[in-house]
VOFIFI-615966 format. One record per residue (C-alpha): residue number from 1; x, y, z; residue in three letters. Coordinates in nm, 2 decimals. Layout:
BEGIN
resi, x, y, z, resn
NUM, X, Y, Z, ALA
...
// end
This chain:
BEGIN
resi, x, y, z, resn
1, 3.03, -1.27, -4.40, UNK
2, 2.73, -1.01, -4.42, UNK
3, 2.40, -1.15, -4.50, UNK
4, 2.14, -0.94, -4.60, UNK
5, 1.80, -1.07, -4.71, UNK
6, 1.59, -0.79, -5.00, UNK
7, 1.27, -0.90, -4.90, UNK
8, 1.06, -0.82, -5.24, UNK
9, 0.70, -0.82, -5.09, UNK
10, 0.77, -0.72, -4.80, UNK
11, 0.45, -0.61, -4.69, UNK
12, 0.24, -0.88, -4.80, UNK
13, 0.08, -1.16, -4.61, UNK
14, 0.32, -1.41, -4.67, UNK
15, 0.58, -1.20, -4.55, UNK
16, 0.42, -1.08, -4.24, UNK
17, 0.20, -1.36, -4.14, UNK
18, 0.54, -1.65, -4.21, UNK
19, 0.87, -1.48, -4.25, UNK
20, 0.90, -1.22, -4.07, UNK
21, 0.81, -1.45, -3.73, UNK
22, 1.10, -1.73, -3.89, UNK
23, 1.34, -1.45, -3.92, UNK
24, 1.30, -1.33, -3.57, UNK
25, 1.29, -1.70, -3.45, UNK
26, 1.61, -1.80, -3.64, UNK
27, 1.79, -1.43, -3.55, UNK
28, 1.74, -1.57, -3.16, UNK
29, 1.86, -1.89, -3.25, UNK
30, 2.20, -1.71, -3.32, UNK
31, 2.15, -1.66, -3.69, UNK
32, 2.33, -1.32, -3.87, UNK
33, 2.13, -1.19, -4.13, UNK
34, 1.98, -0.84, -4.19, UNK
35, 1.63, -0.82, -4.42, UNK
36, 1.57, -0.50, -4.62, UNK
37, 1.19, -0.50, -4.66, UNK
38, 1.06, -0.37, -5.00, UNK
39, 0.72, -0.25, -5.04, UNK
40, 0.48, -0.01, -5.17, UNK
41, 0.23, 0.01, -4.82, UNK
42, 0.40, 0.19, -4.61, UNK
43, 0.63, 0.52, -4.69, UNK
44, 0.87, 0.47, -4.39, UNK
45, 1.07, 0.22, -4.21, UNK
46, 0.90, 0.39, -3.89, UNK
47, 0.50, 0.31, -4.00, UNK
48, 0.59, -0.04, -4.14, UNK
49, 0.74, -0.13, -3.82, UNK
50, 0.47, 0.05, -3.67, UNK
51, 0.20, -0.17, -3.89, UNK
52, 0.32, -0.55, -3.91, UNK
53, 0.58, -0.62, -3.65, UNK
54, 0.47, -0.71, -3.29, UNK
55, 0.52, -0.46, -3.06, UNK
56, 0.71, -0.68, -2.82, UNK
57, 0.93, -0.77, -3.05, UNK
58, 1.32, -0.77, -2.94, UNK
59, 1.56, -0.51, -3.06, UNK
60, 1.79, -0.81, -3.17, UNK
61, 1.56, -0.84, -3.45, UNK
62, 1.41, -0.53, -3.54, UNK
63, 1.72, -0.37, -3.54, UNK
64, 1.85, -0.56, -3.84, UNK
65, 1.47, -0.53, -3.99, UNK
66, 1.49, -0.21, -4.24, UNK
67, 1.25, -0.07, -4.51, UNK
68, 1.24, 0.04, -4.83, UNK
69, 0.94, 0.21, -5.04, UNK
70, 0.94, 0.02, -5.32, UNK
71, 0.71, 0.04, -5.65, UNK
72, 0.86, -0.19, -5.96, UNK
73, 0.65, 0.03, -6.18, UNK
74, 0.86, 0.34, -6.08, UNK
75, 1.14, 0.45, -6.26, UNK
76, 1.35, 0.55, -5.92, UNK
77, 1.28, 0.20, -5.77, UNK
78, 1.63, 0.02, -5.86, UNK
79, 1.83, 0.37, -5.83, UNK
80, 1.72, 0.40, -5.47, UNK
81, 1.74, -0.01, -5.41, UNK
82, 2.13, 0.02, -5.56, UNK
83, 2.17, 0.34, -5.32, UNK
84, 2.01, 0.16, -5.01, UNK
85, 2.22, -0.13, -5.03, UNK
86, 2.54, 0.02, -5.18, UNK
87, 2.57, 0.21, -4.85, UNK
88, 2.46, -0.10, -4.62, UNK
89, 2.75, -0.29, -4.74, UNK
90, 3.02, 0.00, -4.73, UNK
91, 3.31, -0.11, -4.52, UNK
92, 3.23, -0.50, -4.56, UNK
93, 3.50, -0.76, -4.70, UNK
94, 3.26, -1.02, -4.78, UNK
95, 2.88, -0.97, -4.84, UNK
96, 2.64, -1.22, -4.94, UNK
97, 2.29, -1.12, -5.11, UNK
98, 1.99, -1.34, -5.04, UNK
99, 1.71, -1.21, -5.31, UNK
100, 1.34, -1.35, -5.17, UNK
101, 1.04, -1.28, -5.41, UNK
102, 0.72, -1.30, -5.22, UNK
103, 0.51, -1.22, -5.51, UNK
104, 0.25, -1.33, -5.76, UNK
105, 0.40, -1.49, -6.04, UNK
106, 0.33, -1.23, -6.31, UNK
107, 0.54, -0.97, -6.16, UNK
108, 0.85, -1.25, -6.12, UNK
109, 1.00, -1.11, -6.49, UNK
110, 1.02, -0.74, -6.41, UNK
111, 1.12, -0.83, -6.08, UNK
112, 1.45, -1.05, -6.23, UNK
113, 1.52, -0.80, -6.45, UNK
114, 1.54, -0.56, -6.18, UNK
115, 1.76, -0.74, -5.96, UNK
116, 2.01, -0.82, -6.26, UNK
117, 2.05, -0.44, -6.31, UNK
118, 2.09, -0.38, -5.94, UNK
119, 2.36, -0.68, -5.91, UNK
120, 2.55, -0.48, -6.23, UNK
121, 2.56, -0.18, -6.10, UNK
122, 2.62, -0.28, -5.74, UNK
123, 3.02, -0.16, -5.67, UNK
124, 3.23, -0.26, -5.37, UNK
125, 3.56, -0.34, -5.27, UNK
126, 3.41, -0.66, -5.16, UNK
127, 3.36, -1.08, -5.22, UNK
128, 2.98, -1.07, -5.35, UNK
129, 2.79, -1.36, -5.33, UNK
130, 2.40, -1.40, -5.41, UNK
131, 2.10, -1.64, -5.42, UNK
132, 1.78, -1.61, -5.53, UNK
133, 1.46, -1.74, -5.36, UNK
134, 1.16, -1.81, -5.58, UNK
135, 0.78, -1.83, -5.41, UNK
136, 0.52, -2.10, -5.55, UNK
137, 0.37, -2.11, -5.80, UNK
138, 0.68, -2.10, -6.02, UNK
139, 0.49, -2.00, -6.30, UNK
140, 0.12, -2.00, -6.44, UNK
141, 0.14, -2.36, -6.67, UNK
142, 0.47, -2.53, -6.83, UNK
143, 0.51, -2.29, -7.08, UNK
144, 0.60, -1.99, -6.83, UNK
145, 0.75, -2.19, -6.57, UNK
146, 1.03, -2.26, -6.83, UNK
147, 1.05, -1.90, -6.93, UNK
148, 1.09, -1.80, -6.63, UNK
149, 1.35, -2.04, -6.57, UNK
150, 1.54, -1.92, -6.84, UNK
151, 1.49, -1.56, -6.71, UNK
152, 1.65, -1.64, -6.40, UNK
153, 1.95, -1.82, -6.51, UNK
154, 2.00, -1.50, -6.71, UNK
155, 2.15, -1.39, -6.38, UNK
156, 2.16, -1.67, -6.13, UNK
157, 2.34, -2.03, -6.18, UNK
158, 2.12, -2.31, -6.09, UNK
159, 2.30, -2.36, -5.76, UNK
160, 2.19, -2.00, -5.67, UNK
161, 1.83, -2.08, -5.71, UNK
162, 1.59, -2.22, -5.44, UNK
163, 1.23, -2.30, -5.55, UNK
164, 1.06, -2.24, -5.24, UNK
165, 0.71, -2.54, -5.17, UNK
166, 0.73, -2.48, -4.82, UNK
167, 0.51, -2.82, -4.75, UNK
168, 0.89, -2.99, -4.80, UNK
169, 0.95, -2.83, -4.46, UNK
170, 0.66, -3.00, -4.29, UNK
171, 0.78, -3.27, -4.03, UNK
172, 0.49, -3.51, -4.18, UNK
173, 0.67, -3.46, -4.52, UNK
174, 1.01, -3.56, -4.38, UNK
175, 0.87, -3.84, -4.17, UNK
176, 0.71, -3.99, -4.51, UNK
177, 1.06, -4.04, -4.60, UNK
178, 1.17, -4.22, -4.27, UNK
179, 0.90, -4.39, -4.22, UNK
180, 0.92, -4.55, -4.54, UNK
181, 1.29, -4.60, -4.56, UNK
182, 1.41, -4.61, -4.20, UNK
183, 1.18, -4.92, -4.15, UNK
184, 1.22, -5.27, -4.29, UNK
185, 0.87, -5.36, -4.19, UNK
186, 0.71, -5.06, -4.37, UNK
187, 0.97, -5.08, -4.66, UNK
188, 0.89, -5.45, -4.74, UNK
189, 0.48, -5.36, -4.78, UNK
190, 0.48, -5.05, -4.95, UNK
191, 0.40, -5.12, -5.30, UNK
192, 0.13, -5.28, -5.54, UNK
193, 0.13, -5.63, -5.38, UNK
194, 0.02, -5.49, -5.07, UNK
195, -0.13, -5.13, -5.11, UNK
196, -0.49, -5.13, -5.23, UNK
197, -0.51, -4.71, -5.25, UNK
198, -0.41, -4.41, -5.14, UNK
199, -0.65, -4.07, -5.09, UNK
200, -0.50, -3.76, -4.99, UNK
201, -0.76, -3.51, -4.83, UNK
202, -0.69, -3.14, -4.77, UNK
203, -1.01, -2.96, -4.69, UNK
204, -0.97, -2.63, -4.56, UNK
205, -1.20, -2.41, -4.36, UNK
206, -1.12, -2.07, -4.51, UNK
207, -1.21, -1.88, -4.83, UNK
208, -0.98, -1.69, -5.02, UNK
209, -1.19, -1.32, -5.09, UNK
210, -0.94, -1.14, -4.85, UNK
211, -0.66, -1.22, -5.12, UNK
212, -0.91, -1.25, -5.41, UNK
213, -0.65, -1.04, -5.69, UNK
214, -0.36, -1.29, -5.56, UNK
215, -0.62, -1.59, -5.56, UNK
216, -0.81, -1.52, -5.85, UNK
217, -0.52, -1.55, -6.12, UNK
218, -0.38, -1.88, -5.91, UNK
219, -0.68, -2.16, -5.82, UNK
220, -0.66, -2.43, -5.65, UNK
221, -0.45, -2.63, -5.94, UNK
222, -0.19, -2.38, -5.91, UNK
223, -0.17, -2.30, -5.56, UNK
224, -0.21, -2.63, -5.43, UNK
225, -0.21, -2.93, -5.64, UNK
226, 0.04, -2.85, -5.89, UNK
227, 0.31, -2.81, -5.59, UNK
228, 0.23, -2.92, -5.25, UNK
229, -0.04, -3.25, -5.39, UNK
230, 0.23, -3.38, -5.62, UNK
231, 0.52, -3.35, -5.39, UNK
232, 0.33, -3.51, -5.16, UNK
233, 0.28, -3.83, -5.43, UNK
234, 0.64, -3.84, -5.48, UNK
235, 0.74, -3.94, -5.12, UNK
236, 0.50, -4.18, -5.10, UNK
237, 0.58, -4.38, -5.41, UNK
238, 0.94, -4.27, -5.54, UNK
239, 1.16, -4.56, -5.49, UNK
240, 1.43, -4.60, -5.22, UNK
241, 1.70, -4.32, -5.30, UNK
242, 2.11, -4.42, -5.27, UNK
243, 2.08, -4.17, -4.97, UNK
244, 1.87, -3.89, -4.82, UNK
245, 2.07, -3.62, -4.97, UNK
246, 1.91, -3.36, -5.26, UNK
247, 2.08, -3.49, -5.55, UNK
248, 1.91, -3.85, -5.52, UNK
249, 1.64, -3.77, -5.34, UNK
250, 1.56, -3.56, -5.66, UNK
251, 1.65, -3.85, -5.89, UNK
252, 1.39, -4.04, -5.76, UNK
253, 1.09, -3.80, -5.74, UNK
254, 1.14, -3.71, -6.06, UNK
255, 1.10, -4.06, -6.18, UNK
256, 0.78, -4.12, -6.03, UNK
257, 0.68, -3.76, -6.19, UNK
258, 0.78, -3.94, -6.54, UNK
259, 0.59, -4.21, -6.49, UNK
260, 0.26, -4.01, -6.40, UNK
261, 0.05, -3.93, -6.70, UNK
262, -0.18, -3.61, -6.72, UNK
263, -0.46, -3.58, -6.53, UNK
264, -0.76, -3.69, -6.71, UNK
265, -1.02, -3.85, -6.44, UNK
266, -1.12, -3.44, -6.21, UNK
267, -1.36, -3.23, -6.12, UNK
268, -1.33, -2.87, -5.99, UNK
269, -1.57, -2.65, -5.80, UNK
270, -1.62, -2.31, -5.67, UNK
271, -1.79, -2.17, -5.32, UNK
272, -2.08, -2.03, -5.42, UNK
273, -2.00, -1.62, -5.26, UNK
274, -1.70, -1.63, -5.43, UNK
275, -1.64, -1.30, -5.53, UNK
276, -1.88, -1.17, -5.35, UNK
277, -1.72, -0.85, -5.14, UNK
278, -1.59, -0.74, -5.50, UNK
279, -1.91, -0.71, -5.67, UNK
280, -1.88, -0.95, -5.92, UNK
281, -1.88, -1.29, -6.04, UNK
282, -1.54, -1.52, -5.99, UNK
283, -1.52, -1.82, -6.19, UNK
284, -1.16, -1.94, -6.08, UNK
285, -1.17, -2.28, -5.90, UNK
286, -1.16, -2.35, -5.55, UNK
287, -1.19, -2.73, -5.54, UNK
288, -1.07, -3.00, -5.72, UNK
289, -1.07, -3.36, -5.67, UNK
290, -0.92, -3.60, -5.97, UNK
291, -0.74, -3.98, -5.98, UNK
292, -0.43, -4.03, -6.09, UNK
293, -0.17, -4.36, -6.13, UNK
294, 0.18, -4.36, -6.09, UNK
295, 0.34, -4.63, -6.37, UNK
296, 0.60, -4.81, -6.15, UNK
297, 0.70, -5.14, -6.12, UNK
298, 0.58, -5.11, -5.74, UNK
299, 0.32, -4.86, -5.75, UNK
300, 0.11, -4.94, -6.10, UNK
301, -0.25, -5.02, -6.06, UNK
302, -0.28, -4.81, -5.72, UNK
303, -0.51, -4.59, -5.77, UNK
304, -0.44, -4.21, -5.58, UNK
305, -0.75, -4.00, -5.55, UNK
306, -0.68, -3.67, -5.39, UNK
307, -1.00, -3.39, -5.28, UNK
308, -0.88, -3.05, -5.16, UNK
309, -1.05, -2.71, -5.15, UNK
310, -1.16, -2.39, -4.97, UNK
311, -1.49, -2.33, -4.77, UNK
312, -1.58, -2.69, -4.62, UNK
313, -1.74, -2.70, -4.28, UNK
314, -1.43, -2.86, -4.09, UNK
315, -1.01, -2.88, -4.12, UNK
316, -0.93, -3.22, -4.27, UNK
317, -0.60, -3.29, -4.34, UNK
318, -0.48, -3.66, -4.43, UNK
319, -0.35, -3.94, -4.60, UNK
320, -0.48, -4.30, -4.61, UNK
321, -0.32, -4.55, -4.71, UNK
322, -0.56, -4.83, -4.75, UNK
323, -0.37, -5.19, -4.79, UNK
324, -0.57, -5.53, -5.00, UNK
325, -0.82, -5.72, -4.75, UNK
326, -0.75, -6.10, -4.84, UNK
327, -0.80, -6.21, -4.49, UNK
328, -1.19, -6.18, -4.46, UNK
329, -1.23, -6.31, -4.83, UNK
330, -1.06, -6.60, -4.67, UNK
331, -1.19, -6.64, -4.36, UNK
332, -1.57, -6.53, -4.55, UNK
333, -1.61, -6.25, -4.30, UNK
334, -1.71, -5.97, -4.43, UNK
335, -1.69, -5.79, -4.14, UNK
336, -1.28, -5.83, -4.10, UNK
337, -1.15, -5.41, -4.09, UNK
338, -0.88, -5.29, -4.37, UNK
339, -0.53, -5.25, -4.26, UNK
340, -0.45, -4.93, -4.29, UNK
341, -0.18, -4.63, -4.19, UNK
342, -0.36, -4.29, -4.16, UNK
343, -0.11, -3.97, -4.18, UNK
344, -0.28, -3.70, -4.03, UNK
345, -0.15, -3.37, -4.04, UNK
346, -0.38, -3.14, -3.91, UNK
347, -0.47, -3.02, -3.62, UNK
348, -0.17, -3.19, -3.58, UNK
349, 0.12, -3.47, -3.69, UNK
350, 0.02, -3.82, -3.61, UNK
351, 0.05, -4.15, -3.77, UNK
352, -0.19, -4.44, -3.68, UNK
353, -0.16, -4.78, -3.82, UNK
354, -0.48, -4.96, -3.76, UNK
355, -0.47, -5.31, -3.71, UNK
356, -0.76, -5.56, -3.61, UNK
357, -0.75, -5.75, -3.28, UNK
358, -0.98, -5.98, -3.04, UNK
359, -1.27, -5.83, -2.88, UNK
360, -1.28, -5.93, -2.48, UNK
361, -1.58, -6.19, -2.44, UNK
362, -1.62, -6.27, -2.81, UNK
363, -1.58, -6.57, -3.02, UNK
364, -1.31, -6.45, -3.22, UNK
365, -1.47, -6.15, -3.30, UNK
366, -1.20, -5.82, -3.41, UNK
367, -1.21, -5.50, -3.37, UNK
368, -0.98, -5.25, -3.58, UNK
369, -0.74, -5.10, -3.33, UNK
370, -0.51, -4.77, -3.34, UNK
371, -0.10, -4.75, -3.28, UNK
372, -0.06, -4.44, -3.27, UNK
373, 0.27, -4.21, -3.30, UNK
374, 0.16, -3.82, -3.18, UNK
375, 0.43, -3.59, -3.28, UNK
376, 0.39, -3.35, -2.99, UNK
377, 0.38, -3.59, -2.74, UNK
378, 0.72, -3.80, -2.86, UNK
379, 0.94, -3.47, -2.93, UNK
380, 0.75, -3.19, -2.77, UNK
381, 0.47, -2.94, -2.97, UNK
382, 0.76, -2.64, -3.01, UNK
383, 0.90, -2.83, -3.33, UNK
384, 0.99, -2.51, -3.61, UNK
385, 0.74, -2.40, -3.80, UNK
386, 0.76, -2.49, -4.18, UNK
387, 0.94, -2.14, -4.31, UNK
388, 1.15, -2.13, -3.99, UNK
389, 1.30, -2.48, -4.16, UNK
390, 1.32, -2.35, -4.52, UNK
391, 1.47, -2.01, -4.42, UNK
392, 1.72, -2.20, -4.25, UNK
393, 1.84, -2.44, -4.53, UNK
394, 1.87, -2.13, -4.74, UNK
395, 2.09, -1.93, -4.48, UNK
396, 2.26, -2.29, -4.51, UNK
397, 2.30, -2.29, -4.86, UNK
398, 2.16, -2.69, -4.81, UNK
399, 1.90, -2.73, -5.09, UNK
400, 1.77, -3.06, -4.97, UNK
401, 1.39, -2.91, -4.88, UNK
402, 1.37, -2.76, -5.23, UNK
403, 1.22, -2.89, -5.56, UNK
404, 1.41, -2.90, -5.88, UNK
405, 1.32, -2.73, -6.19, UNK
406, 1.27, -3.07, -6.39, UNK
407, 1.02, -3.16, -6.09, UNK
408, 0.87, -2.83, -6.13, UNK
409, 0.78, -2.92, -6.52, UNK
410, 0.69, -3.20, -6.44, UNK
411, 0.45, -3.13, -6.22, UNK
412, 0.29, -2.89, -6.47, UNK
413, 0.27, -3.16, -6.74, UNK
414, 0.08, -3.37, -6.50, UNK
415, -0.20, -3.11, -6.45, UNK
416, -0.16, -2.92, -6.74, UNK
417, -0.53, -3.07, -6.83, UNK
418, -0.67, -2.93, -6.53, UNK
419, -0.56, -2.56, -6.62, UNK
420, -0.79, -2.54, -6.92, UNK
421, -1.07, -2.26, -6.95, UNK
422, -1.36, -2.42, -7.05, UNK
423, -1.39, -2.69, -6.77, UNK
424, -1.67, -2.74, -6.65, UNK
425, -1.70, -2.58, -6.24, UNK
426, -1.96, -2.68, -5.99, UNK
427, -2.11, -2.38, -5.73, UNK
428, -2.12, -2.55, -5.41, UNK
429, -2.27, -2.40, -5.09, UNK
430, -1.99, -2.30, -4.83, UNK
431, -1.93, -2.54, -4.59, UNK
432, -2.03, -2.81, -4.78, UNK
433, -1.91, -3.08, -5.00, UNK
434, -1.92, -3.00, -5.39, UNK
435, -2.13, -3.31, -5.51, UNK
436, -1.82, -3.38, -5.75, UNK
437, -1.67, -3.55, -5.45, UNK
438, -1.92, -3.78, -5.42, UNK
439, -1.98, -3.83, -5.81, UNK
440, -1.57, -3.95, -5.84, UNK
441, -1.59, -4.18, -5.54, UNK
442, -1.91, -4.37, -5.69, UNK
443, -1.76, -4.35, -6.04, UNK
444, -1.45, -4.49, -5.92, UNK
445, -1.63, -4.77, -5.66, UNK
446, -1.43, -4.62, -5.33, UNK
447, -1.52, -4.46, -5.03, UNK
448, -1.36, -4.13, -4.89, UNK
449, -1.19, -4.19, -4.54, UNK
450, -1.41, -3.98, -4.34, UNK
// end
C-alpha cells in the first residue's frame, strides 16, 4: 500500500510548527507515508525545504517530503496537482490518498471541490483509497458547519472523514477518561451528590497579531471554546460508555452535549493593542469566560465556569474539580480545606487530589495536603506530542481521537449565543485580567482557583 499525504497548507504555521515535526517523528518510528506539500510561499521544492525544514533533518524524511506551488485561485492549480500525483503513483497496485486541509475555514468549500475534481480525473491501473482530514474550526457557526458537512460527503463517506480537535490527543484528555472509569473510588464520587463545581482555566501568555487574518475571522469562541472547552466538558461528565471504543464513547458525549443548553451567563474581552502592527482597530474577541450546566441525572446543579484568553501575565492551564464541604459545617470549623482534584496541564500533566490531614503538634488541627501523580516522572517526559498521536490514528484508520459531526453541531448550538455581533467586549490591558473575570465570579458567589 502507497500512502501519500496532499498537505493543503503546507506552508503555514500549523503545518510547519506541528506536522511536519509528527511526520518525521512517526516516519522514524517505521511509518510509510509520503506528504506532497501544497502552497503558495515558496516556488520550489528546493526553497521550501530550504525555508521550514530543519537542516539536520534525516534523508528518511525529507526524501519522501515533496512540494507543490499551489494557488486555489489559479486556474492551473488542480491540472498540475492531478499531473503531480498521477505520476507519483505510476507503477503502484494499491495507493491510498490521505487529503489534510490545514486551512481557515472559508477556503474549506473551494478546497473540496478541488479535491473532488482531482479524485475524478485521477486514472490508474490501481486500488484507490482516500480520506479526508478536516482542521478546527469545522465551520464559522451551525449553519456552515453543516454545509460544509454536506459538501464533503459530496465526495467522502463519513468513515473517510476525520474531524481533526487535536486536544483529544492530549494524555490529560485520555487520562480524564481512565481516571474516571478505571477507578471505582473516583467512579463512585463523581457526580452531583459529591461534586460542588468545576472551573476550567486556560490562560495563555501569547497574543495572536502574528496570525491576525487567520485570528481575526476565528476568536476565541471559535478557536477554542467551541472545540477544545466543550470536549473537555464531555469527559468529565458524560456517563460511563459500554467500552472505550469511538462508537460509544461518542454516544455518550453527545448526550451530555444534548443536555447542555446555550450559553447565556459570558463575557468576552479583547487585549487592548490588538491590531495594533496592522494599523487598525480589531474588535474580534480574545477572552471569554461564561457558566454553563450540564442537565444529567448525575451532573445537574453543578455549575461549570470556564475563563480562557490571550495576553495574561502567566500560562495557567487547569481544571478543578471542587467536591461539597459538609465536614466543617459539621464539625463548625470553618477553617476545614475543600477536597479537591486539580488537573493541571500545563507546564505540564499532573493530577493532585488534595486531601486534609493532622498538623504535627496541634490539637487536631488539618492541613490540606497534595497526592500527586506527575506524568513525566511515572512514564518518562518523551510521551508523543499531541499531532504525533492524531497523525497516527489517521495513518491507522482508528477514529477514536476524533469528534463526530453530531458533536460538532452540537457544540455550535451550545455557543451559538456567544457568536453574536453586537456583544458587548471589554479592552483589557495585556497581561492582565479583563475585569469580566472577576464580575462572573462575584455574580456567581465563587472564587477562581488561583
Amino acid at each position: 500500500m502507497r500512502t501519500i499525504i496532499i498537505q493543503f497548507g503546507g506552508t503555514g504555521d500549523l503545518a510547519v510548527k506541528k506536522l511536519y515535526p509528527a511526520y518525521r517523528n512517526l516516519m522514524g518510528h517505521g511509518y510509510e507515508f509520503e506528504v506532497l506539500a501544497l502552497g503558495r510561499r515558496y516556488k520550489n521544492r528546493e526553497e521550501f525545504l530550504k525555508e521550514t525544514i530543519d537542516k539536520e533533518a534525516p534523508k528518511s524524511f525529507t526524501d519522501h517530503l515533496d512540494y507543490l506551488f499551489y494557488d486555489t485561485s489559479e486556474e492551473q492549480a488542480v491540472p498540475n496537482l492531478i499531473a503531480s500525483l498521477t505520476e507519483k503513483i505510476k507503477g503502484s497496485r494499491n495507493v491510498h490518498f490521505i487529503y489534510y486541509l490545514a486551512l481557515q475555514p472559508s477556503l474549506y468549500e473551494d478546497a473540496i471541490h478541488q479535491i473532488k475534481e482531482v479524485d475524478n480525473a485521477l486514472s490508474c491501473d490501481c486500488k484507490r483509497t482516500k480520506r479526508i482530514v478536516v482542521e478546527k474550526p469545522f465551520g464559522f457557526d451551525l449553519e456552515s458547519a453543516k454545509r460544509y458537512n454536506r459538501i464533503l460527503e459530496q465526495a467522502f463517506a463519513d468513515k473517510e472523514i476525520f474531524r481533526i480537535d487535536h486536544y483529544l490527543g492530549k494524555e490529560f484528555m485520555q487520562n480524564i477518561l481512565l481516571m474516571r472509569f478505571h477507578n471505582d473510588i473516583i467512579r463512585r464520587i463523581w457526580d452531583n451528590r459529591t461534586i460542588e463545581s468545576i472551573q476550567i482555566i486556560f490562560d495563555e501568555t501569547h497574543g495572536v497579531d502574528q496570525r491576525l487574518g487567520f485570528y481575526e475571522k476565528i476568536g476565541v469562541v471559535r478557536d477554542t471554546i467551541q472545540n477544545h472547552i466543550m470536549q473537555i466538558i464531555t469527559y468529565l461528565t458524560m456517563g460511563e460508555p459500554a467500552s472505550l471504543t469511538p462508537g460509544d464513547i461518542a454516544i455518550e458525549k453527545v448526550k451530555v452535549l444534548k443536555s447542555i443548553s446555550p450559553i447565556e451567563d459570558f463575557h468576552m474581552g479583547r487585549y487592548e493593542s490588538l491590531g495594533a502592527t496592522s494599523g487598525r482597530v480589531v474588535q474580534t474577541p480574545t477572552y471569554g469566560a461564561f457558566k454553563l450546566s450540564v442537565n444529567s441525572y448525575d451532573f445537574a446543579n453543578i455549575p461549570i465556569y470556564v475563563r480562557t484568553g490571550k495576553m495574561q501575565k502567566e500560562p495557567k492551564s487547569l481544571i478543578y474539580i471542587k467536591f461539597k464541604n459538609m465536614t466543617k459545617q459539621v464539625m463548625h470549623n470553618e477553617k476545614i480545606a475543600d477536597n479537591s482534584v486539580i488537573i493541571t496541564i500545563h507546564p505540564e500533566l499532573t493530577i493532585d487530589i488534595s486531601m486534609n490531614l493532622k498538623v504535627p503538634n496541634t490539637s487536631w488541627e488539618s492541613k490540606p495536603v497534595r497526592f500527586r501523580f506527575s506524568q513525566s516522572d511515572t512514564f518518562g517526559a518523551n510521551t508523543p506530542e499531541a499531532y504525533e498521536q492524531i497523525l497516527e490514528k489517521i495513518l491507522l484508520d482508528d477514529k477514536s481521537l476524533f469528534p463526530t459531526m453530531e458533536e460538532i453541531n452540537e457544540a455550535w448550538r451550545i455557543v451559538e449565543p456567544m457568536l453574536k455581533d453586537d456583544i458587548p467586549v471589554e479592552v483589557y490591558p495585556m497581561k492582565t485580567l479583563p475585569r469580566l473575570v472577576n464580575e462572573i465570579a462575584e455574580k456567581n458567589g465563587f472564587e477562581w482557583f488561583d
